[in-house]
C-alpha positions as CSV (number, residue, x, y, z in Angstrom):
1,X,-19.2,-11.6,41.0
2,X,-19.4,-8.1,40.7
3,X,-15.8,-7.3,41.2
4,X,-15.0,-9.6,38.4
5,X,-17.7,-7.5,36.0
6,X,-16.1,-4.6,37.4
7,X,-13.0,-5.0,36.6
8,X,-14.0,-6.5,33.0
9,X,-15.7,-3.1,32.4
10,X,-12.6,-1.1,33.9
11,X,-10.1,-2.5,31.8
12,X,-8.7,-0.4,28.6
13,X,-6.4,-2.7,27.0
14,X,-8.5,-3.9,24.9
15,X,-9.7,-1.1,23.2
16,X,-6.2,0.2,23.1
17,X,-5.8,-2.7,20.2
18,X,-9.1,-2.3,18.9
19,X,-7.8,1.2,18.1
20,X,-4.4,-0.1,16.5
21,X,-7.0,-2.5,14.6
22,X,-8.7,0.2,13.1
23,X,-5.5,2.9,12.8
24,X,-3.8,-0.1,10.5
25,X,-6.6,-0.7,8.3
26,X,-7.3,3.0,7.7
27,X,-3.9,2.6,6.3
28,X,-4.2,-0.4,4.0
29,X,-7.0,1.4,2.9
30,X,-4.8,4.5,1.6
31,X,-2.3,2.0,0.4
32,X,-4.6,0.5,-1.8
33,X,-5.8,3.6,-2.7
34,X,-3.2,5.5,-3.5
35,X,-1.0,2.6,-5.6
36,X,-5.1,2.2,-7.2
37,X,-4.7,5.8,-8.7
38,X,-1.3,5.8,-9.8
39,X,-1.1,2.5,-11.3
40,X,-2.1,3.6,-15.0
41,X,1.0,6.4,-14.6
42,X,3.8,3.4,-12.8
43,X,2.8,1.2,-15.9
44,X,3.8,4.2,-18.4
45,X,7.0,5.1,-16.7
46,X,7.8,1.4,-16.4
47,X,6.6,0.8,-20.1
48,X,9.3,3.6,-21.3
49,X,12.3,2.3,-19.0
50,X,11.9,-1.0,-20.4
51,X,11.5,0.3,-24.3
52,X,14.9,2.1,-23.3
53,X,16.5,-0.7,-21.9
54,X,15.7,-2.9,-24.8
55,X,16.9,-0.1,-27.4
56,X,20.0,0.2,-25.6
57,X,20.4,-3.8,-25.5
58,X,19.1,-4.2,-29.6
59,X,21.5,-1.0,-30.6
60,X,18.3,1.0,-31.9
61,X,16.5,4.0,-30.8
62,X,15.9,4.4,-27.4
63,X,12.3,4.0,-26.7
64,X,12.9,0.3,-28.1
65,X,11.7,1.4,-31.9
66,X,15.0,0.9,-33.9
């Protein structure tokens, strides 16, 4: 009995995936973060490509005001 609670304690492979675990949710969390804080700036840039787009379609102005 106390080889097999030796061996539990000796093994590593678990906490080699434990620290993957943790390394991959660090990074979800800077995901989210970092498309969090430059949402309001994608929606502008998207806003004026599709004001162009329709300007170009429609014949007006670009910026979709014609």
């Amino acid at each position: 009995m106390t080889h097999l609670i030796r061996r539990f304690l000796e093994d590593r492979s678990g906490a080699t995936a434990i620290e993957y675990s943790l390394i991959g949710a660090l990074v979800a969390v800077a995901i989210i973060g970092s498309v969090t804080a430059f949402a309001d700036e994608g929606t502008g840039v998207f806003n004026r490509a599709m004001g162009a787009v329709s300007g170009a379609i429609s014949g007006g102005e670009p910026g979709g005001e014609g």
